[in-house]
C-alpha positions as CSV (number, residue, x, y, z in Angstrom):
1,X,157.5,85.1,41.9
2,X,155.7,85.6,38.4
3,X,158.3,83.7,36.9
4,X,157.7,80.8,39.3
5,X,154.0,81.2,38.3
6,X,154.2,81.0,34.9
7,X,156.6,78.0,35.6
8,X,154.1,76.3,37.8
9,X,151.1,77.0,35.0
10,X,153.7,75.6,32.2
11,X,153.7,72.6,34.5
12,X,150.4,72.2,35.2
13,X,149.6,73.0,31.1
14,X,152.0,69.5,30.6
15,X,150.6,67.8,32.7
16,X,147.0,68.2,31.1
17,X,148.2,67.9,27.7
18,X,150.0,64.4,28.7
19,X,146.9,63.5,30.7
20,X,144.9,63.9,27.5
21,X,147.4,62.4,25.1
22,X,146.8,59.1,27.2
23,X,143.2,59.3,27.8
24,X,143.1,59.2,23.4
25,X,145.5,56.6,22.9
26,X,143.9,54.4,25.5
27,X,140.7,54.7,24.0
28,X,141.6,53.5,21.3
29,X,143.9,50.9,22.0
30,X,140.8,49.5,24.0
31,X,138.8,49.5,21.1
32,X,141.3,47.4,19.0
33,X,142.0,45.3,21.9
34,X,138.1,44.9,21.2
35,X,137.9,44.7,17.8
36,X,141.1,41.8,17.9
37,X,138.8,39.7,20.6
38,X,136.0,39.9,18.5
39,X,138.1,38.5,15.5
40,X,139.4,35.7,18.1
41,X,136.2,34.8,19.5
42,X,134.7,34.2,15.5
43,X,137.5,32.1,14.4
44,X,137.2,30.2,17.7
45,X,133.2,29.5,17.3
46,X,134.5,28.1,14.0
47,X,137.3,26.0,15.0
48,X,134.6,24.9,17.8
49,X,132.0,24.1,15.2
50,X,133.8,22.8,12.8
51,X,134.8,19.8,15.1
52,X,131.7,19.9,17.2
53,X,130.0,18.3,13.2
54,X,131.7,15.3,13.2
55,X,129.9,12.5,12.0
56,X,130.8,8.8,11.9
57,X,129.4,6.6,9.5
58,X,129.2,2.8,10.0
59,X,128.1,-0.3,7.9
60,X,126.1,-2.2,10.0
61,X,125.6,-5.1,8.1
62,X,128.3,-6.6,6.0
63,X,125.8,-9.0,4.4
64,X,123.7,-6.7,3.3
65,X,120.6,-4.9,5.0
66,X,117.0,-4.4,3.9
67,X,116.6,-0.8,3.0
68,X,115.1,1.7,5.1
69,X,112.1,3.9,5.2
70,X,111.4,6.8,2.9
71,X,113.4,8.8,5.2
72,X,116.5,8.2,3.2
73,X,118.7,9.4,1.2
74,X,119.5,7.7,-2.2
75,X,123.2,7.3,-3.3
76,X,123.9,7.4,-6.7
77,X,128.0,7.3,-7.7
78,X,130.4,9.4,-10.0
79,X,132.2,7.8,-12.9
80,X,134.7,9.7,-12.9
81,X,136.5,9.6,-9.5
82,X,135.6,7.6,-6.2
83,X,132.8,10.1,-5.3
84,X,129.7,9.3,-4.6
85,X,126.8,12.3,-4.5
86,X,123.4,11.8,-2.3
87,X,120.2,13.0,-2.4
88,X,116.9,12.5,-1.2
89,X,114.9,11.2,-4.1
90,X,115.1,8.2,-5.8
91,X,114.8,10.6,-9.3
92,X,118.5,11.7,-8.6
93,X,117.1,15.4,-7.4
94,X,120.2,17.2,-6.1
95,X,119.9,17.9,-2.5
96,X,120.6,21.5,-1.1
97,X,122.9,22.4,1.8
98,X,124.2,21.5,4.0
99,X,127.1,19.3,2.6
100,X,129.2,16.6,4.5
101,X,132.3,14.8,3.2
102,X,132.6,11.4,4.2
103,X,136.1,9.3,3.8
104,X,135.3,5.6,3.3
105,X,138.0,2.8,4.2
106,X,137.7,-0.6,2.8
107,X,136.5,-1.6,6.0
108,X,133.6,0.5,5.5
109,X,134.7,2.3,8.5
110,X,133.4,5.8,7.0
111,X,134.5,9.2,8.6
112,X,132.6,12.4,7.9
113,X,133.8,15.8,8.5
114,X,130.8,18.7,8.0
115,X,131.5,21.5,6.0
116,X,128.4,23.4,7.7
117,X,129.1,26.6,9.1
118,X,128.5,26.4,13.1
119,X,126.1,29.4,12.6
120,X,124.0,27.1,10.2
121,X,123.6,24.1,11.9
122,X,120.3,23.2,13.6
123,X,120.9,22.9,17.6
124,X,118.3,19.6,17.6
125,X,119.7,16.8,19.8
126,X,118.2,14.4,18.2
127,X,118.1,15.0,14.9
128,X,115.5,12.5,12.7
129,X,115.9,10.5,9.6
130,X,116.2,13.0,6.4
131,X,112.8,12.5,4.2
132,X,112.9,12.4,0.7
133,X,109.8,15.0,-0.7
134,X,106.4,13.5,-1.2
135,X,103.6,15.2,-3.3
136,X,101.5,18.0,-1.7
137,X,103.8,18.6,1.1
138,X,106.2,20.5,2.8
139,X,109.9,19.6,1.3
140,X,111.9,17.9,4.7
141,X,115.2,18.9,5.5
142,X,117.6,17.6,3.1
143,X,121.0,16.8,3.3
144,X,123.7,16.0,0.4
145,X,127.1,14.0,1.0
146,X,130.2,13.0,-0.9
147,X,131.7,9.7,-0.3
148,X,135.9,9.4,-1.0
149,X,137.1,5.8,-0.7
150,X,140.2,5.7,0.7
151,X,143.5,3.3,0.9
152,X,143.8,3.1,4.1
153,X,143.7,-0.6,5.3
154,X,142.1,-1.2,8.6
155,X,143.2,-3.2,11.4
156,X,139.9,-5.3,12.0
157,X,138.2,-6.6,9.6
158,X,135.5,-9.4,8.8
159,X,136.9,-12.1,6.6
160,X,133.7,-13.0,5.4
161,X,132.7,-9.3,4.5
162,X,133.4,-8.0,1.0
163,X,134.0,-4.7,0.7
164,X,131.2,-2.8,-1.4
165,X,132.2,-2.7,-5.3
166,X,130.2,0.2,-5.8
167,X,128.3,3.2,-5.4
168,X,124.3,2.9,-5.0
169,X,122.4,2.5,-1.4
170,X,120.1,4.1,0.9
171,X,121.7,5.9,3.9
172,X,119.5,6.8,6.9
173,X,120.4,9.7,10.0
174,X,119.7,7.6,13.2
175,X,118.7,9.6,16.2
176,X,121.4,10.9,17.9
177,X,121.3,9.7,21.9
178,X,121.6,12.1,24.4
179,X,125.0,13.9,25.2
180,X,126.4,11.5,27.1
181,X,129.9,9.6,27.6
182,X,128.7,6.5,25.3
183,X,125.7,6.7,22.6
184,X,122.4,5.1,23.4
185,X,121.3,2.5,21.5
186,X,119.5,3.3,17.9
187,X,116.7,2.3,16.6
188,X,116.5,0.4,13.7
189,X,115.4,1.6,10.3
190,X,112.0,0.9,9.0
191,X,111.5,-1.5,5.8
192,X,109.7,0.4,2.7
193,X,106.7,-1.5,1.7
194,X,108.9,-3.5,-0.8
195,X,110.0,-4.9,2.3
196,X,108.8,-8.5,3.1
197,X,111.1,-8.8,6.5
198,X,111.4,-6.8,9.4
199,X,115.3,-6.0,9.8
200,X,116.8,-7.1,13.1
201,X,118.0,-4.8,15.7
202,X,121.4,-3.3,15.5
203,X,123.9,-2.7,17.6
204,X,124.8,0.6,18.8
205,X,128.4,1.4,17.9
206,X,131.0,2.8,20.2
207,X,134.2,4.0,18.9
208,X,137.1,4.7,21.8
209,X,137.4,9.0,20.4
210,X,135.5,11.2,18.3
211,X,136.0,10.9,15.3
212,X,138.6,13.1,12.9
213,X,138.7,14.6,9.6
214,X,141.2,11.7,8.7
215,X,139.8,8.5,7.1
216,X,142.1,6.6,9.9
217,X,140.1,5.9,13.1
218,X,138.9,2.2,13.6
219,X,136.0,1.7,16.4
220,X,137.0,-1.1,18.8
221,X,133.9,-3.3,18.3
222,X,131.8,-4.2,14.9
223,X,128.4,-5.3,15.2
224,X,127.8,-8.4,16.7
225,X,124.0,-9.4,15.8
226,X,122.7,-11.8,13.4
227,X,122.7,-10.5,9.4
228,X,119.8,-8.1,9.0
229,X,117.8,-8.8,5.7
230,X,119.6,-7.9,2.4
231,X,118.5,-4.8,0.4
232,X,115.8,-5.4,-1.7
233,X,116.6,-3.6,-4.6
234,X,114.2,-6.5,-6.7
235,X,111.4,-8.6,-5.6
236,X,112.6,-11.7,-6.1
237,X,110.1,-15.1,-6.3
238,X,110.4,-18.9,-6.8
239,X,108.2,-21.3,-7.7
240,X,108.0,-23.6,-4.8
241,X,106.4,-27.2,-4.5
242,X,105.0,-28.3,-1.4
243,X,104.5,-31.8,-2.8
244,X,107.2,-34.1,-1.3
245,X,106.3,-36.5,1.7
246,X,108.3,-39.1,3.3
247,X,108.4,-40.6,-0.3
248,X,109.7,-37.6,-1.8
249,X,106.8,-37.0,-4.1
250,X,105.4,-40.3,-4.5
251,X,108.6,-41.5,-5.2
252,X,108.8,-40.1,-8.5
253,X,111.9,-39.7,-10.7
254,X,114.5,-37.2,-10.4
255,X,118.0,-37.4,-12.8
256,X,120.1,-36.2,-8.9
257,X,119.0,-39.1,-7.8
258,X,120.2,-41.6,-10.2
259,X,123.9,-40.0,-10.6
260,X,123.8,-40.3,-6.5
261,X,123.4,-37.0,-5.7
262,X,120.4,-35.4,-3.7
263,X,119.5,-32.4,-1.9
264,X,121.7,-31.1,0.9
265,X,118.7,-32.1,3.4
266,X,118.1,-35.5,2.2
267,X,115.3,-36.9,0.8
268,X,112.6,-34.7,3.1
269,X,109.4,-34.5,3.8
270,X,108.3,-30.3,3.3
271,X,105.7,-30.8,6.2
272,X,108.8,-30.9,8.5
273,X,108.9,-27.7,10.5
274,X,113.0,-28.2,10.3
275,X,112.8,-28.2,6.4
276,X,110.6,-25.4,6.4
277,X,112.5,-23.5,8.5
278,X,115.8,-24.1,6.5
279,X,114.4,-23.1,3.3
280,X,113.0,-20.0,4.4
281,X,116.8,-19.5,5.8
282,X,118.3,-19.8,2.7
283,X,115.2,-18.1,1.1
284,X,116.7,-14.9,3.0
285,X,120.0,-15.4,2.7
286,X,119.5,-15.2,-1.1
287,X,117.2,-12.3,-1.3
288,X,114.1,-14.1,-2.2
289,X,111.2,-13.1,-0.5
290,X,107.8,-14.7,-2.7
291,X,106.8,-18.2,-3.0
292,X,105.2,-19.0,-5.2
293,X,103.8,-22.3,-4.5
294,X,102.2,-24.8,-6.8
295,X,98.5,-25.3,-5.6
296,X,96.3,-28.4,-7.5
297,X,92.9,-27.4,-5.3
298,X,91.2,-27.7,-1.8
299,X,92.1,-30.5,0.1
300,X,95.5,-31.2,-2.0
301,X,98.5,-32.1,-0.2
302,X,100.1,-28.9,-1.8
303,X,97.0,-27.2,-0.4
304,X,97.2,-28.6,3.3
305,X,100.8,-28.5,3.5
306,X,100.9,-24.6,2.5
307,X,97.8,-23.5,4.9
308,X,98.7,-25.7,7.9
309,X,102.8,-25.6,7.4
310,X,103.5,-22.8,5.9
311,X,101.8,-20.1,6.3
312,X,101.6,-21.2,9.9
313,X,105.1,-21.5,10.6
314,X,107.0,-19.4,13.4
315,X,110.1,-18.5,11.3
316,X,107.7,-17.1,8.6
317,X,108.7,-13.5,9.3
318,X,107.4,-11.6,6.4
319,X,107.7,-14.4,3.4
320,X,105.2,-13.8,1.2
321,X,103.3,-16.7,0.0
322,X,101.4,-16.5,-3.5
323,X,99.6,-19.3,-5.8
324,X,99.8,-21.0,-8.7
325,X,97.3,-22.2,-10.2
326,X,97.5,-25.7,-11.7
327,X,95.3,-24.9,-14.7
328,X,95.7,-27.9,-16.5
329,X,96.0,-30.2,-13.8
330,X,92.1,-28.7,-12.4
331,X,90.2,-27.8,-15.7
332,X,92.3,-29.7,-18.3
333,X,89.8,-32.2,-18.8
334,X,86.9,-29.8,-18.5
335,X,87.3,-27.8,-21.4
336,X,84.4,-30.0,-23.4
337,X,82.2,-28.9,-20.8
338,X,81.6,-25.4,-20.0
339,X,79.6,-25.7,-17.1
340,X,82.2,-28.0,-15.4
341,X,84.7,-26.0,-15.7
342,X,83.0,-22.9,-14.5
343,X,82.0,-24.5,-12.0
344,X,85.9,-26.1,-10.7
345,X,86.5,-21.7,-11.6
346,X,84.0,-20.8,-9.3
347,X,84.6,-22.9,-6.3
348,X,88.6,-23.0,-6.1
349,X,88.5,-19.0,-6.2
350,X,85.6,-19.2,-3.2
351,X,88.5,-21.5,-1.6
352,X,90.9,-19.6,-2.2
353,X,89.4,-16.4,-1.1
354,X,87.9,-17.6,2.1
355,X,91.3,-19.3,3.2
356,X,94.2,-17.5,1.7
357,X,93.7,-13.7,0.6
358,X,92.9,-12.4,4.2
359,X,96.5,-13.7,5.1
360,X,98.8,-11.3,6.1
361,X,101.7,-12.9,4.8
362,X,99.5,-13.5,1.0
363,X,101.4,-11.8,-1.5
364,X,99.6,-8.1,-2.8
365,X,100.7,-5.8,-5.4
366,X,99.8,-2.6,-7.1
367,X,97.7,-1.0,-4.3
368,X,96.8,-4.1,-2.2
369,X,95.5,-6.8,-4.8
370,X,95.9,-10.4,-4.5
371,X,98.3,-12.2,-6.7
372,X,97.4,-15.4,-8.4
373,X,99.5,-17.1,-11.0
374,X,98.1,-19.0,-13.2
375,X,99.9,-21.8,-15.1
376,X,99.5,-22.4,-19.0
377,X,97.3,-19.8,-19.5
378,X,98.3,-19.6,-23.5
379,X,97.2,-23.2,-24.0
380,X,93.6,-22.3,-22.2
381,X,93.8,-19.6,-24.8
382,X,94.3,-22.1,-27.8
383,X,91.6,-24.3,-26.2
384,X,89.5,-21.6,-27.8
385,X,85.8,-20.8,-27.7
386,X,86.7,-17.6,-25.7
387,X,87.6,-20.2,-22.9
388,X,90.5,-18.2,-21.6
389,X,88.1,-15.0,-21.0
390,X,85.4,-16.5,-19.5
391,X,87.5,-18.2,-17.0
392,X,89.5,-14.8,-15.8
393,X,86.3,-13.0,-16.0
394,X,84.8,-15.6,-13.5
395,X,87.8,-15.6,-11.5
396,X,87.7,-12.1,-11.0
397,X,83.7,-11.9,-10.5
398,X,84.2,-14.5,-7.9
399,X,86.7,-12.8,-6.2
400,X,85.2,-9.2,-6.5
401,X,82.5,-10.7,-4.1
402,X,84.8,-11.3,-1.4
403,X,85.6,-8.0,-1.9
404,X,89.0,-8.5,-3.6
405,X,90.5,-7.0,-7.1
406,X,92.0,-9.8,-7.7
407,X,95.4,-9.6,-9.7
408,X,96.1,-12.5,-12.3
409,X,99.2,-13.4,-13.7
410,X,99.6,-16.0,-16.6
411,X,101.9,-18.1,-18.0
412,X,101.7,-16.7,-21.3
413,X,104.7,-15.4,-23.2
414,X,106.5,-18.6,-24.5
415,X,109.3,-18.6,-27.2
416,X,108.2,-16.0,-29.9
417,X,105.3,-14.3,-29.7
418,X,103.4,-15.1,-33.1
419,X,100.1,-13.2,-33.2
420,X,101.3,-9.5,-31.6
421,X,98.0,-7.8,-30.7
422,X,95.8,-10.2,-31.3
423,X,97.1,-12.5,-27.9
424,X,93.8,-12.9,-26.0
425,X,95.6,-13.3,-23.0
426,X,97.6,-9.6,-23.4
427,X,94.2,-8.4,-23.2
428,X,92.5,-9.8,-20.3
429,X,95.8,-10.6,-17.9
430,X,97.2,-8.5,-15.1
431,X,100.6,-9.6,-16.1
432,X,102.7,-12.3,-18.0
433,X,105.4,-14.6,-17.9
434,X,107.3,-17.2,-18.8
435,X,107.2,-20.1,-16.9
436,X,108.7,-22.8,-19.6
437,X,112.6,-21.0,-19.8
438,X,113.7,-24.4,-21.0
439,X,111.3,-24.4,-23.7
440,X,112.2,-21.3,-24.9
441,X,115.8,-21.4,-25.0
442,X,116.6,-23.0,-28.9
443,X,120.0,-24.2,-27.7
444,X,120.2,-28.1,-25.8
445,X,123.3,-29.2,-23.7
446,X,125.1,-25.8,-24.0
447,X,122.5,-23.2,-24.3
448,X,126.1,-20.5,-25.6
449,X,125.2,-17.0,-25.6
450,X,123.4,-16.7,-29.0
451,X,120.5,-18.6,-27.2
452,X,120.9,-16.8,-24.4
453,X,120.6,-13.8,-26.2
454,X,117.6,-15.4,-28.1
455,X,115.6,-15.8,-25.0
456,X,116.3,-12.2,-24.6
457,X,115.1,-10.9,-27.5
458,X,111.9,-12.8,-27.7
459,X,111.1,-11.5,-24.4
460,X,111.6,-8.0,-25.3
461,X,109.1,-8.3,-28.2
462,X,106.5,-10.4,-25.3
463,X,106.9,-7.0,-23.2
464,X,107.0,-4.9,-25.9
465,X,103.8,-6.6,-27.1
466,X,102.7,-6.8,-22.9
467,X,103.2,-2.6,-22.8
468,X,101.2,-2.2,-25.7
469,X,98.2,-3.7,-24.4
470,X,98.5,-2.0,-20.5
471,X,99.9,-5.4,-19.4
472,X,102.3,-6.0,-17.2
473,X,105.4,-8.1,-17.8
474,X,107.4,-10.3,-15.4
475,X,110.8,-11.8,-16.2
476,X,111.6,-15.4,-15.5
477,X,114.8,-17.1,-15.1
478,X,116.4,-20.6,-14.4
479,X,119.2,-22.5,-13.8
480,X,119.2,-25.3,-16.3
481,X,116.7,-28.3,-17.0
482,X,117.2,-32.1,-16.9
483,X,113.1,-34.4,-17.2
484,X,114.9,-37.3,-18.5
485,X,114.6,-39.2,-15.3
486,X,110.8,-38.7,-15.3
487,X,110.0,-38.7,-19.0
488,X,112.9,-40.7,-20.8
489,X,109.7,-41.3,-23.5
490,X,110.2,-38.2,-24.1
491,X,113.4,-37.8,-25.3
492,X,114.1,-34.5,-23.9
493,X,118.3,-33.2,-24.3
494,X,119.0,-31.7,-20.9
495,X,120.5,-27.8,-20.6
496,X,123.4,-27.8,-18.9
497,X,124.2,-25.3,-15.9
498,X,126.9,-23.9,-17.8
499,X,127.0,-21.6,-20.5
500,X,129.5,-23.1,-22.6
501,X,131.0,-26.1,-22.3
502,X,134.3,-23.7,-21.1
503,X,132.2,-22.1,-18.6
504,X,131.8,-22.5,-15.0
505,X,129.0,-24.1,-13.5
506,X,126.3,-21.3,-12.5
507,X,127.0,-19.4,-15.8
508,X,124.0,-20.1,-17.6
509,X,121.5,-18.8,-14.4
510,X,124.2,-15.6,-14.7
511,X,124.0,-15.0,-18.0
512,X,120.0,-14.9,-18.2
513,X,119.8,-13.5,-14.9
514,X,122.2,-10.6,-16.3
515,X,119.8,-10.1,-19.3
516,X,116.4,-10.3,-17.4
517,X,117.1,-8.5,-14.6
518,X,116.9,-4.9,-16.6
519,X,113.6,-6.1,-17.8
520,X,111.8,-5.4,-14.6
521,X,109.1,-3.2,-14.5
522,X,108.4,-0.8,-11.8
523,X,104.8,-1.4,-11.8
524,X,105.5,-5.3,-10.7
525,X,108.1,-4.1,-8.3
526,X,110.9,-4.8,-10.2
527,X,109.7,-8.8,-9.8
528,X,111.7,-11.4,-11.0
529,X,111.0,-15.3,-10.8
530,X,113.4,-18.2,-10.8
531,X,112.1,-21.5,-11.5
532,X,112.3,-23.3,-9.8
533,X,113.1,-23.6,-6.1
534,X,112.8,-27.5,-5.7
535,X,111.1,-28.7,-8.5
536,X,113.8,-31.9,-8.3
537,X,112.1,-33.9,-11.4
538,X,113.0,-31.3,-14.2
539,X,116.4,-30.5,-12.4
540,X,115.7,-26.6,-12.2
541,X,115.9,-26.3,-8.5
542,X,118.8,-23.8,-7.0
543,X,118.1,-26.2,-3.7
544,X,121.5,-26.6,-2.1
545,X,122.6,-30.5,-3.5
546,X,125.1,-32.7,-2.5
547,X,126.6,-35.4,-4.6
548,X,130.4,-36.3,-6.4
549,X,131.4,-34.7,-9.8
550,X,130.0,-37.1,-13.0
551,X,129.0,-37.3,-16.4
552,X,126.7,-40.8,-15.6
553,X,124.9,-42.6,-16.7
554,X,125.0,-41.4,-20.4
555,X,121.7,-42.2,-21.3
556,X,120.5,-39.5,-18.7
557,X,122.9,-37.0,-18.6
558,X,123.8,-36.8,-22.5
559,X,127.3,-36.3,-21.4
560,X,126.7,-33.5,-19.7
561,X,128.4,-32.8,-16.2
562,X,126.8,-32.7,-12.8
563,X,128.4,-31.6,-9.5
564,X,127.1,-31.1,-5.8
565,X,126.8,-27.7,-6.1
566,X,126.5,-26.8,-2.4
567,X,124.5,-23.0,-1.9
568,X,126.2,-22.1,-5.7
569,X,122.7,-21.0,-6.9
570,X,121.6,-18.8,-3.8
571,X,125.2,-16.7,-3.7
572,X,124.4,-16.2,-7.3
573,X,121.0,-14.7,-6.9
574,X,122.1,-13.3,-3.8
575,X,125.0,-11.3,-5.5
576,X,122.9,-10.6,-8.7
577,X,120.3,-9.4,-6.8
578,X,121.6,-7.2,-4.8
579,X,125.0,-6.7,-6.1
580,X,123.6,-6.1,-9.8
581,X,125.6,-3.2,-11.8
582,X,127.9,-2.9,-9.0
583,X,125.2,-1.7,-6.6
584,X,126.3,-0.9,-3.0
585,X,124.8,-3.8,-0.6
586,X,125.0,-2.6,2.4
587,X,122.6,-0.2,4.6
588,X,125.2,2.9,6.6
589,X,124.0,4.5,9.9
590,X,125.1,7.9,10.0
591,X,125.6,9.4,13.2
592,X,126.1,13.0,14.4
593,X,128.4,14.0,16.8
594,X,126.5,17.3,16.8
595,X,125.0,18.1,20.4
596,X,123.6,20.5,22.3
597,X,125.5,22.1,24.8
């Protein structure tokens, strides 16, 4: 019986001891079986978040856009491989984390996979556009992006969009809609106050799946609204005269008209609404947003036809309109007579104050001043007799008691400048420029590059010179020149439109416009003027003409050859404009996929 006992407690000791052995192992096989679903459910938040940061990145305007609020980001490319680095200030500052890689396609179809960890992303549903940082305050959230262009060809595309060359734009974060099955429409970006057009709206994209980290998906639909405004990178002007009625400026001579070619509208009169319309059409379409219209004085056709026609004229949108100032053609005669011509001073800048400056759409710079150009400002100066100064000075007296700070430009730096710091008019102008590019070019027929570069260097030493004396200097470009229609007496030798006589038509406006365009200022908004926009007499217009391909008649065209050249001159200032040094035209939505659950 004690030997079954002892049995019975040797079973009873192993059953304990294997009891226990279980209960240890079990508790810690739980606790890997822990520590492994722990491990799974981190990699899986990362899987989750890593594909939950998609974003998709669109160009929603092939023709360029106008360029968006300060809440950008500027985008700025790397030389050395297709990579292009943003940030959030135009200065090039480098913008912290998060980062974002985003695959471009020809198409511009753009792809962007985050590299954000999921634990770092915000959980905002609707994010807002990323700010660039503004004195005395609080940074916004920035965001930095790399751009990899990529092979692949897509299977839409627009046959009249050209794929961007380059590297430089603003990119904006639209809102993201709520999370549901298709995105909500976006709003559109704002303009920055170099603006002069209000974008139009886009369309909201839908792609048929999310996107993936491959540069290969294609959305089934491309924006379908008409081109928004191009990005205004410059603020380009023309010179623009209102001056031609049903006789097309009293029927005066033009050298288009006697080869047989005219303007692409006809002989019009710029009073027609239709007209008007059209040219601030083509206005747009090649980036010019400032008129600057010729003005002879109250009650001047010019006058009328820009107050009641222009400036009153539905399509008008945010053209700007500014003056010039006919000097020679209002106080010319009364430079014997001082009181005259203070007088003609006084009362044209009364006019003009009481019927123009209040406008909306009158043309303001640095800090909300009233532009007026003046023409032939350096031959008021050699008038002499302190002429030049007493007539600014009255100009801006006059103005001051309208409450304006008036801001006067003058036509002022002409071939070489000959007296450096001595130029009254450095002294007492807001600004110069050049209006006489014809004048100032030393080569006739061919103006070649030498003169090219000529015109160049004697402009340097005018803004050089214009620096020197706190004055600011505007560039001033044009096409080509041809007056013998209007003053054979004169004998002038037109400029042809080409370079060379190798050259393609449109080279010369090319060439200068690729030499002046670097000479903006920041101060003037980067401003650049083209003269002329239909000053038909001297042949410097970039109007849109029609006409066949000839040399004649020889005593007016000096063998030089003329052509019909359609909207040439617009798609050159267009693509210099915007497309200058290789400069990215078009304006991206970017759009998160990141949501709230």
């Amino acid at each position: 019986d004690d030997d079954d006992d002892d049995d019975d407690d040797d079973d009873d000791d192993d059953g304990v001891y294997y009891y226990k052995f279980c209960g240890y192992w079990w508790s810690k096989l739980q606790l890997f079986l822990l520590v492994v679903l722990f491990i799974a459910s981190l990699l899986a938040m990362g899987v989750i978040g890593y594909f939950a940061g998609q974003i998709e990145l669109r160009d929603s305007n092939p023709m360029g856009a106008t360029a968006p609020s300060p809440g950008g980001i500027y985008v700025s490319p790397s030389p050395s491989s297709q990579v292009v680095t943003a940030t959030t200030a135009r200065d090039g500052t480098p913008a912290p984390t998060p980062t974002y890689s985003l695959y471009l396609a020809p198409s511009r179809v753009v792809t962007v996979t985050t590299t954000t960890p999921a634990e770092t992303r915000s959980p905002t549903p609707n994010p807002t556009s990323i700010a660039p940082k503004t004195s005395g305050e609080t940074p916004a959230p920035t965001t930095s992006y790399q751009f990899y262009l990529s092979d692949e060809t897509p299977e839409e595309t627009n046959p009249d969009d050209e794929s961007p060359t380059s590297s430089t734009t603003w990119i904006t974060q639209a809102p993201s809609p709520a999370p549901t099955e298709e995105p909500t429409e976006e709003p559109t970006n704002e303009p920055t106050e170099e603006v002069t057009e209000e974008p139009t709206e886009q369309p909201t994209e839908q792609p048929t799946e999310e996107p993936t980290d491959l540069p290969t998906e294609e959305p089934t639909e491309e924006p379908t609204d008409s081109p928004t405004p191009p990005l205004e990178v410059y603020t380009v002007g023309t010179f623009y005269y209102p001056w031609h009625a049903d006789d097309f400026h009293r029927d005066g001579g033009y050298v288009r008209e006697v080869m047989g070619h005219e303007p692409t509208l006809g002989e019009y009169d710029d009073r027609d609404p239709e007209v008007i319309a059209q040219h601030l059409a083509w206005s747009r379409d090649a980036n010019i947003r400032l008129w600057v219209t010729s003005w002879w004085g109250p009650g001047s056709r010019e006058d009328t036809t820009t107050l009641n026609n222009i400036l009153t004229h539905p399509e008008l949108g945010d053209h700007q309109i500014a003056l010039f100032y006919e000097t020679t053609g209002l106080i010319k005669h009364a430079n014997t007579n001082r009181e005259n011509v203070n007088k003609v001073v006084t009362d044209t800048t009364k006019y003009i104050c009481e019927n123009y400056f209040s406008h909306p759409n009158y043309y303001t710079m640095d800090g909300g001043r009233p532009v007026l150009a003046m023409y032939l400002t350096r031959l008021v100066e050699l008038w002499g007799g302190g002429l030049l100064e007493e007539i600014v000075l009255l100009m801006r007296s006059t103005a001051a008691e309208y409450g304006y700070n008036i801001y006067i430009m003058g036509d002022h730096a002409f071939k070489e400048p000959k007296r450096g710091n001595d130029i009254v008019g450095l002294k007492v102008l807001d600004a110069v420029f050049n209006y006489d590019v014809y004048g100032s070019i030393p080569n006739k027929i061919h103006a070649g590059e030498d003169g090219v570069e000529t015109y160049q260097r004697h402009q340097r030493l005018w803004k050089d010179l214009a620096e020197q004396n706190n004055c600011d200097y505007i560039p001033v470009v044009a096409p080509g020149y041809n007056d013998r229609a209007v003053r054979m007496e004169k004998d002038h030798p037109p400029v042809s439109r080409r370079l060379t006589a190798d050259s393609p038509h449109g080279s010369l406006f090319e060439a200068l416009l690729r030499v002046m365009l670097p000479m903006t200022t920041e101060p003037t908004n980067r401003m650049i003027l083209v003269n002329s926009f239909n000053e038909w007499h001297e042949d410097s217009q970039i109007e849109p003409a029609v006409g066949t391909d000839t040399t004649e008649p020889e005593e007016y065209t000096m063998g030089v050859d003329y052509i019909g050249y359609g909207t040439l001159y617009l798609e050159i200032l267009r693509q210099m404009t915007v497309n200058y040094d290789e400069m990215v035209t078009a304006i991206y939505r970017v759009q998160s996929s990141d949501r709230d659950p």
